[in-house]
VEXDREN-2710 file (C-alpha; in Angstrom, 1 decimal):
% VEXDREN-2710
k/r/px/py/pz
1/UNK/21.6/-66.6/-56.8
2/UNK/19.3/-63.6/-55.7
3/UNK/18.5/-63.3/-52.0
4/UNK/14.9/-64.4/-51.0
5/UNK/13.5/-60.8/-50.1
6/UNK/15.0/-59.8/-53.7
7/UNK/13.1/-62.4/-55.4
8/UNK/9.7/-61.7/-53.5
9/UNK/9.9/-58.3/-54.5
10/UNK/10.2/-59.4/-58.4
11/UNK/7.6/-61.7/-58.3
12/UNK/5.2/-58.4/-57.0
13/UNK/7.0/-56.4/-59.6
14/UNK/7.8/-53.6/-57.3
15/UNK/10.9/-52.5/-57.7
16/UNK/13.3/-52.3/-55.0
17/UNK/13.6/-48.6/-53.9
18/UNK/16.8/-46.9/-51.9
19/UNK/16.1/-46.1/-48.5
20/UNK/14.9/-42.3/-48.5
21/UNK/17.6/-40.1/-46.9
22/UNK/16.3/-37.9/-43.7
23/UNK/16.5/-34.7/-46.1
24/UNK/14.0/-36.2/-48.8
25/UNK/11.5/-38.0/-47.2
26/UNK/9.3/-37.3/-44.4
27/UNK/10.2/-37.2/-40.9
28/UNK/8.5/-36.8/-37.8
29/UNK/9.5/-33.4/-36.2
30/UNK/11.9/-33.3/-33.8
31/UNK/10.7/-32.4/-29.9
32/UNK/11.2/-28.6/-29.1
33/UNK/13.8/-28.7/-26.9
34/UNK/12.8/-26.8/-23.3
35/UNK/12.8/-23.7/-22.2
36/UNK/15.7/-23.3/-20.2
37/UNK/16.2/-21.5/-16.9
38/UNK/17.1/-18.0/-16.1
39/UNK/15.9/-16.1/-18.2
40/UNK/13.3/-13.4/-18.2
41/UNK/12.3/-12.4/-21.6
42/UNK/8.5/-13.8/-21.0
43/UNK/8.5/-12.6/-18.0
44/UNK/9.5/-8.6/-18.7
45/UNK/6.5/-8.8/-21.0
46/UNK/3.9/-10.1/-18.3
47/UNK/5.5/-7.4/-16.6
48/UNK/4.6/-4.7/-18.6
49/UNK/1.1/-5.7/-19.1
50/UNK/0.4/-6.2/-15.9
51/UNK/1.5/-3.0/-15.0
52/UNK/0.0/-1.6/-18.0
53/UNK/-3.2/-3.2/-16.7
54/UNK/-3.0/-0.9/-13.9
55/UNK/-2.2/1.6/-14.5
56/UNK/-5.1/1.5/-17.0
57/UNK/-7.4/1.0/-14.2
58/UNK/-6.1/3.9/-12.1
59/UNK/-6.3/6.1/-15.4
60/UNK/-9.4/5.3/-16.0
61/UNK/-10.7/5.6/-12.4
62/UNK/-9.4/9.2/-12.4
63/UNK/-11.3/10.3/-15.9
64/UNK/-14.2/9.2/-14.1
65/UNK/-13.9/10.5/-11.4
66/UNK/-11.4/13.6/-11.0
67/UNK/-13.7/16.3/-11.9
68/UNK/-15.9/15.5/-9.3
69/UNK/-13.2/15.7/-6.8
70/UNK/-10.7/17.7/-7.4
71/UNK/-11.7/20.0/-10.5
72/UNK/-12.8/23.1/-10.3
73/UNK/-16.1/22.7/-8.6
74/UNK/-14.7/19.4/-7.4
75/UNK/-15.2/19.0/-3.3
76/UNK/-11.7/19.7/-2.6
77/UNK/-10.3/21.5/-5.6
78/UNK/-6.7/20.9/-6.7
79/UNK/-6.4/24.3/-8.2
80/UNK/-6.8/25.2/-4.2
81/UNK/-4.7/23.1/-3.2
82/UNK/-1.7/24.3/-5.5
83/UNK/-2.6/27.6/-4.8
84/UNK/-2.4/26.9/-1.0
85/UNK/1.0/25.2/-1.7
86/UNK/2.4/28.1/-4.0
87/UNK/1.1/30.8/-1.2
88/UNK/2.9/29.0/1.4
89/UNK/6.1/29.2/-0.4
90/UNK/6.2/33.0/-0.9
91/UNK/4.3/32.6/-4.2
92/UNK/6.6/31.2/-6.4
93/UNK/7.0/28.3/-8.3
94/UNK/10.5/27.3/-7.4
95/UNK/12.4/24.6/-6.1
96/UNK/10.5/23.8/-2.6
97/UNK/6.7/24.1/-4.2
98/UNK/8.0/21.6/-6.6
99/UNK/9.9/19.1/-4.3
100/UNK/6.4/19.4/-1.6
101/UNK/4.3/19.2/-4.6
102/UNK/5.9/17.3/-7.9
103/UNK/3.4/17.3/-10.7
104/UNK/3.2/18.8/-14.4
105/UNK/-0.2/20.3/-13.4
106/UNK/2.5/23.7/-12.4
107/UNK/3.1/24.4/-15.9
108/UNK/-0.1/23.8/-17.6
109/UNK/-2.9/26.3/-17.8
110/UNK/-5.0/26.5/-14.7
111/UNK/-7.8/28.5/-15.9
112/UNK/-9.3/25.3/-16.7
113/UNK/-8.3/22.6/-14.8
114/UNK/-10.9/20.0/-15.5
115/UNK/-9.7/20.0/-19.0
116/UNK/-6.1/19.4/-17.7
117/UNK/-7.5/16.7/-15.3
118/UNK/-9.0/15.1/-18.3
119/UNK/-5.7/14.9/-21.0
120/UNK/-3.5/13.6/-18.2
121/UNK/-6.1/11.0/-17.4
122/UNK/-6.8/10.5/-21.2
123/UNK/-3.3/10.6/-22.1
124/UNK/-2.5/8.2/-19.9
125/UNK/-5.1/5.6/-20.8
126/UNK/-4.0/5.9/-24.5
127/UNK/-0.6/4.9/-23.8
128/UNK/-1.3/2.3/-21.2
129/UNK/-4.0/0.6/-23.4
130/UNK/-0.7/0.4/-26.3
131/UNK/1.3/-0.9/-24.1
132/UNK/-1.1/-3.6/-22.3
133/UNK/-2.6/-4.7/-25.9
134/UNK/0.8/-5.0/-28.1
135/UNK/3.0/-5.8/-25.3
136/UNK/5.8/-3.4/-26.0
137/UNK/7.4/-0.4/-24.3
138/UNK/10.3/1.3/-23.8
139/UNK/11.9/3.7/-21.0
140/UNK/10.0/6.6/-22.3
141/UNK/6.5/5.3/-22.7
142/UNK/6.9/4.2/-19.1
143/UNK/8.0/7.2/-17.8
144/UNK/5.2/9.4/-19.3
145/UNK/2.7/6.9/-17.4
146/UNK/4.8/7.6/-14.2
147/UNK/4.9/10.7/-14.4
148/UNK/1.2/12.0/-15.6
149/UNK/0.0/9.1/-12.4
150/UNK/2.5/11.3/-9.8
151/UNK/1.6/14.5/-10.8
152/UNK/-2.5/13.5/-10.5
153/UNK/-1.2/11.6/-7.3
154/UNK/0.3/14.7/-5.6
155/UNK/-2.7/17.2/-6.2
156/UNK/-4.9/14.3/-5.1
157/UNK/-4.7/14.9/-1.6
158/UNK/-6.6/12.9/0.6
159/UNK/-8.7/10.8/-2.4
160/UNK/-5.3/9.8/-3.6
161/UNK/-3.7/8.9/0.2
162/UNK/-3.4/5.6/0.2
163/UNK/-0.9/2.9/0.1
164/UNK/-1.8/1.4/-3.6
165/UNK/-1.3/4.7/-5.6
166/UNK/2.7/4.8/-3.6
167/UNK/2.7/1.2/-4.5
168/UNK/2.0/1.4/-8.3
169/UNK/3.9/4.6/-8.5
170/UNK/7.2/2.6/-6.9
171/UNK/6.1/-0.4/-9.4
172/UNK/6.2/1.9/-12.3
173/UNK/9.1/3.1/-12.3
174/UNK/10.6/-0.4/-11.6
175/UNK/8.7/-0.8/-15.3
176/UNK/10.5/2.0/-16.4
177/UNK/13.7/0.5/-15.8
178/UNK/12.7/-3.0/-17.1
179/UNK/12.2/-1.7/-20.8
180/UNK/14.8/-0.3/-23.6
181/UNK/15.3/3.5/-23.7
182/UNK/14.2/3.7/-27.5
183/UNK/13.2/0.4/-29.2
184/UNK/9.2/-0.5/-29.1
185/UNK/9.6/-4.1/-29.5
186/UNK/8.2/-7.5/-27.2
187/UNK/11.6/-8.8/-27.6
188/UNK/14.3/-5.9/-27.9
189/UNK/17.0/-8.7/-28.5
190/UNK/20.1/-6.5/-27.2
191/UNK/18.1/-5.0/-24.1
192/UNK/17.9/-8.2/-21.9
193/UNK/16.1/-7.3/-18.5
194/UNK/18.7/-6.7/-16.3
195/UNK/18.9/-8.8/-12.9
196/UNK/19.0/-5.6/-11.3
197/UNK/15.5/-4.2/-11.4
198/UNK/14.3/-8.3/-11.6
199/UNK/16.0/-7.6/-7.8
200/UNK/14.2/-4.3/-7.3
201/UNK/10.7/-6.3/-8.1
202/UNK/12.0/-8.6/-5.6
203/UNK/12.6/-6.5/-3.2
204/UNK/9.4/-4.4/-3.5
205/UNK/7.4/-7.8/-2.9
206/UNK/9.3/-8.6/0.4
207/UNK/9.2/-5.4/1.9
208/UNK/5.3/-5.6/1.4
209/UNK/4.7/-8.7/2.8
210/UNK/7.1/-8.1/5.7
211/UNK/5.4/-4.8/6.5
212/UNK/2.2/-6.0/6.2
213/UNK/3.1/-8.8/8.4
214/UNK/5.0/-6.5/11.0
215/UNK/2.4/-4.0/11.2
216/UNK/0.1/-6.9/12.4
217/UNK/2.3/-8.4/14.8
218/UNK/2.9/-4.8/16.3
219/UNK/-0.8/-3.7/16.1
220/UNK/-4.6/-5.4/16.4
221/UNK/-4.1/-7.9/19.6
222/UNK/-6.5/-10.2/17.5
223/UNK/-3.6/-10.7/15.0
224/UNK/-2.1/-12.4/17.5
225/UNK/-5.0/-14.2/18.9
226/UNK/-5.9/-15.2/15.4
227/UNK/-9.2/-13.9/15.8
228/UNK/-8.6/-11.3/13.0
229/UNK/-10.1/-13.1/10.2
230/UNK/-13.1/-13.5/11.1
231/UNK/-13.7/-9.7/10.4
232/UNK/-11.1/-9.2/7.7
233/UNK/-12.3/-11.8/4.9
234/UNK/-16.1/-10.9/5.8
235/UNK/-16.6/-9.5/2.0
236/UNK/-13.7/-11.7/-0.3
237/UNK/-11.8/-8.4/-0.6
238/UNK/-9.7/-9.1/-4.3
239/UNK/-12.8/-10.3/-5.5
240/UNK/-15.0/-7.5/-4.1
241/UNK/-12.6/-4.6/-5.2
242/UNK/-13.2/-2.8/-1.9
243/UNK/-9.5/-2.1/-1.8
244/UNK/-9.5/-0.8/-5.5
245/UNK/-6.9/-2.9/-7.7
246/UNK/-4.5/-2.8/-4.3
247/UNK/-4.6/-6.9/-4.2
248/UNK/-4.1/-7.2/-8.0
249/UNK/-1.6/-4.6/-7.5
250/UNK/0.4/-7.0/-5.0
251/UNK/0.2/-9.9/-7.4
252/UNK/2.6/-8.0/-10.1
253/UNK/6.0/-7.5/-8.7
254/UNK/5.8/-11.1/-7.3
255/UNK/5.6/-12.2/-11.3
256/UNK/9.8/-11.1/-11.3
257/UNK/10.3/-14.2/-8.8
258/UNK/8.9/-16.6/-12.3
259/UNK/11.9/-16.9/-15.2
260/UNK/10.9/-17.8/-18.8
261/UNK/10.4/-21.6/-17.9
262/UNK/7.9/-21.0/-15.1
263/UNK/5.4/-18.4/-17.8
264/UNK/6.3/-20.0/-20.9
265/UNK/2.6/-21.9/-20.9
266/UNK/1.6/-18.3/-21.2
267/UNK/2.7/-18.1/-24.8
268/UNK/2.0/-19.7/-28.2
269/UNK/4.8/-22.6/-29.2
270/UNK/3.9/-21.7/-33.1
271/UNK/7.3/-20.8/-35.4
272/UNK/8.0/-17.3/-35.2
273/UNK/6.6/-16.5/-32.2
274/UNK/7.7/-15.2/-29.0
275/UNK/8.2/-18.3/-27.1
276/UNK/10.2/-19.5/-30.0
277/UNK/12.1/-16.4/-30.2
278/UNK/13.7/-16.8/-26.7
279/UNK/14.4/-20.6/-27.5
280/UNK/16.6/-19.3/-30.2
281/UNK/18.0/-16.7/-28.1
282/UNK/18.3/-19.6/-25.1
283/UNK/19.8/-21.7/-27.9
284/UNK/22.5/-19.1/-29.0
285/UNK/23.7/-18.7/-25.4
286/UNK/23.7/-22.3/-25.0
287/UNK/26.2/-22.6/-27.6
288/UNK/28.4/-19.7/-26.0
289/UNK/27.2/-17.1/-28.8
290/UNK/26.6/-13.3/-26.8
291/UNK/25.1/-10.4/-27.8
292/UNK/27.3/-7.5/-29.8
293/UNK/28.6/-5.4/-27.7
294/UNK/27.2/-1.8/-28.5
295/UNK/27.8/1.6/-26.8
296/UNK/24.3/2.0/-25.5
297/UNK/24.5/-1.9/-23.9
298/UNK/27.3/-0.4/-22.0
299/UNK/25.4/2.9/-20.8
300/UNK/22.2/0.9/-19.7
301/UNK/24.7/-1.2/-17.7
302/UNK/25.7/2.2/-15.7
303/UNK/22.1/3.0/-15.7
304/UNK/20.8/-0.3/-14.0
305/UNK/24.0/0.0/-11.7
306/UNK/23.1/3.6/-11.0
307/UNK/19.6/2.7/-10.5
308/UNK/20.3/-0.2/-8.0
309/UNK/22.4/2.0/-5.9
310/UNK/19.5/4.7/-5.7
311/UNK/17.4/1.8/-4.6
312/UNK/19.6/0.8/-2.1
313/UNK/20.0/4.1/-0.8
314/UNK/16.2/5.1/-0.3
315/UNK/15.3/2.1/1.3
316/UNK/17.8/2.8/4.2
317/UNK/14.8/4.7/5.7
318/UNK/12.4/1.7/5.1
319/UNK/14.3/-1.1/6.7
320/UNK/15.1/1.4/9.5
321/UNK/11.2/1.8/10.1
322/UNK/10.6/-1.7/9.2
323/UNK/13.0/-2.5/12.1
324/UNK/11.1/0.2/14.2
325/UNK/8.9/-1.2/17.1
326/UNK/6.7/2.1/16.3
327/UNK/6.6/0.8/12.3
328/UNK/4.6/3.4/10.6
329/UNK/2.7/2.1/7.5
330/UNK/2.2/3.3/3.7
331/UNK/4.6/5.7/3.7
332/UNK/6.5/7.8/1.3
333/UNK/10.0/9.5/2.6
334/UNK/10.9/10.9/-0.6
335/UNK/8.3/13.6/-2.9
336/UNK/8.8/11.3/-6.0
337/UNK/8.0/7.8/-3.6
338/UNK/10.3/6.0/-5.4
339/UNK/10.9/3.2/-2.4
340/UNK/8.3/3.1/0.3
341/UNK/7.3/1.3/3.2
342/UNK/4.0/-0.6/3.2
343/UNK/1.8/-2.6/6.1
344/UNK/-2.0/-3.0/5.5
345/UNK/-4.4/-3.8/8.5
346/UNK/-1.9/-2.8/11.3
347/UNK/-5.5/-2.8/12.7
348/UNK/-8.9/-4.4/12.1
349/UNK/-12.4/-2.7/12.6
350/UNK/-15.1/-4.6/14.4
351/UNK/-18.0/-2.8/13.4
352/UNK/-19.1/-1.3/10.2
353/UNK/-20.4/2.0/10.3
354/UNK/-21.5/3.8/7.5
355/UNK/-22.7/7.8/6.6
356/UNK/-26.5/7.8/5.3
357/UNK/-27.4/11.0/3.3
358/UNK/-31.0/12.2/3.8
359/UNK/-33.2/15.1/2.0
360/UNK/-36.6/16.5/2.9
361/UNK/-38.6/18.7/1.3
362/UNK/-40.5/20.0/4.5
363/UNK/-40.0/23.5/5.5
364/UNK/-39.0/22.5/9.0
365/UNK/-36.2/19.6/9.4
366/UNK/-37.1/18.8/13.2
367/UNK/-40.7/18.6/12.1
368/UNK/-41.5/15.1/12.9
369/UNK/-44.2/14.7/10.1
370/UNK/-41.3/15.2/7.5
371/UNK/-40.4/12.8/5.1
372/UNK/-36.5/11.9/4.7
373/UNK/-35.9/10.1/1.4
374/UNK/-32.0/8.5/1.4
375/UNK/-29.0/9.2/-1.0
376/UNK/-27.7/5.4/-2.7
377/UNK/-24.0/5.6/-3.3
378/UNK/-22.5/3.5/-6.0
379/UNK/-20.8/0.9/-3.8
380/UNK/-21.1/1.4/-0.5
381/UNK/-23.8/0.0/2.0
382/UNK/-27.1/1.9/2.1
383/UNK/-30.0/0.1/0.7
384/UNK/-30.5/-3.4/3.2
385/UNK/-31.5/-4.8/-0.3
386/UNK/-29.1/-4.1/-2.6
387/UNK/-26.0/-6.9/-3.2
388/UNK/-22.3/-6.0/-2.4
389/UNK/-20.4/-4.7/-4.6
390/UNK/-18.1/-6.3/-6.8
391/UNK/-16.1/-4.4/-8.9
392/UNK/-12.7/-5.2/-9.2
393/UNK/-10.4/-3.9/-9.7
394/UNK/-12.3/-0.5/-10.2
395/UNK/-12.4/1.7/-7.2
396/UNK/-15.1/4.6/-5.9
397/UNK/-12.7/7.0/-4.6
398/UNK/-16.0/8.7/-2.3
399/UNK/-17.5/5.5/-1.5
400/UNK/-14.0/4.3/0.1
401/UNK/-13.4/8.1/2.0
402/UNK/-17.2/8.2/3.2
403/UNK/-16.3/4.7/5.2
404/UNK/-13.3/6.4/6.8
405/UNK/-15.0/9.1/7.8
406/UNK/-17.7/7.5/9.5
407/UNK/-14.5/6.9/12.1
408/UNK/-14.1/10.2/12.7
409/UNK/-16.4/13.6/13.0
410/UNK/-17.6/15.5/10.0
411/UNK/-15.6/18.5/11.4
412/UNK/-12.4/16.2/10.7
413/UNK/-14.1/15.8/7.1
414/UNK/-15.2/19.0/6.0
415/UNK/-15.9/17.7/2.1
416/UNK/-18.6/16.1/3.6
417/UNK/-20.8/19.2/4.0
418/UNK/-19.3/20.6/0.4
419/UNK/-21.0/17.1/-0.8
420/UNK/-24.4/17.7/1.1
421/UNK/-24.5/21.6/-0.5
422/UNK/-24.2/20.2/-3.7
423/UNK/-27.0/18.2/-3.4
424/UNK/-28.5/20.5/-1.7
425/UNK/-28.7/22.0/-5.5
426/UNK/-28.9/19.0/-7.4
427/UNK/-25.3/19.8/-8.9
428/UNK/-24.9/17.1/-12.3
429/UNK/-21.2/16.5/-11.4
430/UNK/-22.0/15.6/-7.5
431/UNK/-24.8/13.4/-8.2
432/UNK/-22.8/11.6/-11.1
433/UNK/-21.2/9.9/-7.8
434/UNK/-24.3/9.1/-6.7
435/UNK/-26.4/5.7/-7.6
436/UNK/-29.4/6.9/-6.6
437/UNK/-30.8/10.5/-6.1
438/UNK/-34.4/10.2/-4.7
439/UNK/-35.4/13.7/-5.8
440/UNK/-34.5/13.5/-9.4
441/UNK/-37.4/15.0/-11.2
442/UNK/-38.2/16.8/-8.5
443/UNK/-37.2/19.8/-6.8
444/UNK/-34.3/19.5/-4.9
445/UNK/-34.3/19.2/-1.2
446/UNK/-34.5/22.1/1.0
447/UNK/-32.4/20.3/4.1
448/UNK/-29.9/17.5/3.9
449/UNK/-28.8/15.7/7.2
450/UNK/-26.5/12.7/7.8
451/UNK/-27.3/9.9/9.9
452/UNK/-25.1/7.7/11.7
453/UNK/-26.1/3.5/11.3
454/UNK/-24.0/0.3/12.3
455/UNK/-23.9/-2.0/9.3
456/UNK/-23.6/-5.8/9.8
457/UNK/-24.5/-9.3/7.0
458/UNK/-27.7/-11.1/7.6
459/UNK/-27.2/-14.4/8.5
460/UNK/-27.8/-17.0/5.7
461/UNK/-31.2/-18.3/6.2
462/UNK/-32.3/-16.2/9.2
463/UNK/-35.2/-14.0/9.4
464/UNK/-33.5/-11.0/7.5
465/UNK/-32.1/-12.7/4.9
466/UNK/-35.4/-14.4/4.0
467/UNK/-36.8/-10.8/3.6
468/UNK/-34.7/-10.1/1.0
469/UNK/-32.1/-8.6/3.2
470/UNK/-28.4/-8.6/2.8
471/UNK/-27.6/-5.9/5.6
472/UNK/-29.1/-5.6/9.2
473/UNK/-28.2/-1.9/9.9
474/UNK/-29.0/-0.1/13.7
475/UNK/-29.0/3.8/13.9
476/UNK/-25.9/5.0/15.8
477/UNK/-27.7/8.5/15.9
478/UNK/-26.8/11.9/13.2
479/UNK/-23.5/12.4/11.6
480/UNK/-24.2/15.9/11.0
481/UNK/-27.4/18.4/11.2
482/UNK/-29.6/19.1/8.9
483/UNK/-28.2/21.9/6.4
484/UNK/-29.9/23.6/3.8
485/UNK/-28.1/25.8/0.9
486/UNK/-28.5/29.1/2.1
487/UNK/-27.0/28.4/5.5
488/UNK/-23.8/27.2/3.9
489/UNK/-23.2/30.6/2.3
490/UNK/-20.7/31.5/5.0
491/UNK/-19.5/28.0/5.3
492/UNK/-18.2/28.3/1.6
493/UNK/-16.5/31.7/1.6
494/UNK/-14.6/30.9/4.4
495/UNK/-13.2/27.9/2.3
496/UNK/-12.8/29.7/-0.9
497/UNK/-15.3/27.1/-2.4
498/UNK/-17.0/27.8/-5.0
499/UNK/-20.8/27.8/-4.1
500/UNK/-22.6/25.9/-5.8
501/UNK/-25.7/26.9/-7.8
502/UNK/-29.5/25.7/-8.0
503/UNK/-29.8/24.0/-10.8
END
């Protein structure tokens, strides 16, 4: 007797059909299992293109910017400099100039330096743009951008002085260390990134924030009253860019604290990606597969060693001045600033003063019928009108120096009077640093003078701001006389400058 779901089937004439097996029919796809824990595959390539990013930014901010300041009419000249350096070592090229002053710049052709300027700066935005857009790198790509970045770094001098351009140089060459020596892949699959340097980006994160922190402690009394911010966030600063990329800059070793399951939303899930790469890879070490072992996994392992020993050895210096109660900041103690110490805003500035260039055409400067038109700069405050700035995380190298030396006396900055005599004859390369030149089309000035002024923000919805005005600005009184070409002859010589010529 047939059973009754048998029979019901017959009388629909379907015939009964065999249960399809999991391999012939359709099946819903299994979950993708997790990334799991520990692992840094993602994370060495957020890495590199952050750093890649960078170093990018600094390449680019030098091709800009370089000629104008250290090239060969540049307002201080890096040919000079070396020269200087050289002279002061007996006039060789040996050992000592190269330790004081590391950079390739020794060995290239100085005749003309702007074009040597210009490839390193090129160069290095080639190979950080292949790097940032595919991803990939290896020990040698990394070292190139190290290298080209220190050896503009060290001719730099005092446009290149601060604590970002030690910080990305130490970063770098962490990056060097986090790639394979040879293979240009996202995912060399027997060059894991070694614990070690994950370590080193560790440590490079806490000794910034401890120094930064120190410094304060040991510095401004209003870091301690926790009055401080109410000056120091008065323009958003990693929005604003007025400390060039240095904030994005921080952001990058901290990414070496994430593993692959933290950045994994970072990446595509599709087959035969990335993401699913390392879940294989995961998967393999899961089930107690390892890598081959090859003769060059066993020489990187000495390497990473080696290298982690280094580290430990230069940053004796840094925890002892860390531990310091007379903590110096952003400093280097070896030429090649592999480890450093860092501390921003050991102390905070109340007031904002700022340099204002003037020119007059008048015969006489102190004749009080003359007319003083103003200079605009490309970021910094001048024009009660214009916005702030944001540019981030670009930097104008002048704009930030011309801030610091309104501390100080323009005997302490002498490039300020090389800047006034180049405008003095309307030099292109000068003025491409300026926003605004109120004598363009016209002759140039016969005097330039700098005046002094306080700088502070309207308030939102007072009487300034309603006018337009985003600045309120009080003279302090000159900066520096009123100069014209001629009487900077002297001046020049003295300085071996090169003088500049009336265009």
């Amino acid at each position: 007797m047939a059973a009754p779901g048998e029979t019901l089937r017959k009388r629909r004439g379907v015939e009964a059909a065999p249960r399809p097996s999991p391999a012939e029919g359709d099946q819903a796809t299994p979950a993708r299992p997790p990334l799991r824990p520990g692992t840094f595959w993602l994370s060495r390539i957020v890495l590199l293109r952050c750093i890649a990013l960078l170093y990018f930014v600094a390449f680019l901010v030098a091709y800009h910017q370089n000629k104008q300041l250290i090239g060969e009419k540049g307002l201080l000249p890096c040919k000079l400099y070396l020269q200087n350096v050289k002279r002061y070592f007996k006039g060789k090229i040996n050992l000592d100039s190269l330790t004081y002053a590391p950079t390739i710049i020794w060995f290239l052709d100085w005749s003309d330096m702007d074009s040597n300027l210009d490839c390193l700066a090129g160069l290095g935005l080639g190979v950080s743009a292949y790097v940032l857009v595919t991803g990939c790198a290896n020990m040698i790509l990394m070292a190139i951008l190290w290298i080209l970045y220190l050896s503009l770094v060290n001719v730099g001098q005092i446009w290149y002085s601060f604590g970002w351009e030690s910080q990305l140089l130490e970063t770098g060459v962490l990056g060097i260390f986090l790639c394979p020596l040879w293979t240009l892949s996202r995912l060399p699959n027997y060059t894991p990134p070694s614990q070690i340097v994950i370590w080193g980006f560790r440590w490079l994160i806490f000794r910034i924030m401890l120094g930064a922190g120190l410094i304060k402690i040991r510095g401004d009394r209003c870091w301690r009253e926790l009055t401080c911010m109410d000056y120091h966030y008065e323009v958003v600063l990693i929005i604003s860019g007025n400390l060039s990329f240095l904030n994005w800059l921080t952001i990058v070793p901290s990414i070496a604290c994430f593993d692959d399951t933290c950045l994994g939303f970072l990446f595509s899930s599709k087959e035969g990606c990335v993401k699913d790469q390392v879940l294989k890879i995961q998967a393999k070490q899961a089930a107690g597969q390892r890598l081959p072992l090859r003769y060059g996994c066993c020489v990187r392992k000495v390497v990473n060693v080696s290298f982690g020993l280094l580290i430990t050895y230069l940053s004796i210096p840094v925890v002892l001045n860390l531990l310091n109660s007379r903590q110096v900041m952003n400093t280097s103690f070896n030429p090649l600033r592999i480890v450093n110490t860092y501390g921003a805003f050991g102390s905070i500035t109340k007031e904002r003063t700022e340099i204002i260039f003037q020119g007059t055409s008048s015969l006489d400067p102190n004749d009080p019928m003359a007319v003083w038109e103003e200079y605009e700069f490309k970021c910094k405050p001048g024009d009660l009108k214009r916005r702030p700035c944001l540019i981030t995380p670009y930097h104008y190298r002048l704009d930030w120096l011309m801030w610091f030396a309104a501390f100080q006396t323009y005997e302490q900055n002498e490039w300020i009077i090389h800047l006034a005599g180049k405008l003095l004859a309307s030099e292109e390369a000068a003025l491409s640093l300026i926003a605004f030149n109120p004598f363009e089309g016209k002759a140039p000035p016969r005097w330039i003078r700098g005046e002094h002024f306080k700088y502070k923000f309207s308030r939102p919805g007072g009487k300034h701001a309603s006018e337009g005005k985003w600045w309120i600005r009080k003279r302090i009184g000159p900066y520096f006389p009123p100069v014209n070409l001629q009487g900077l002859q002297k001046f020049y010589e003295a300085r071996d400058w090169p003088y500049p010529k009336q265009n």
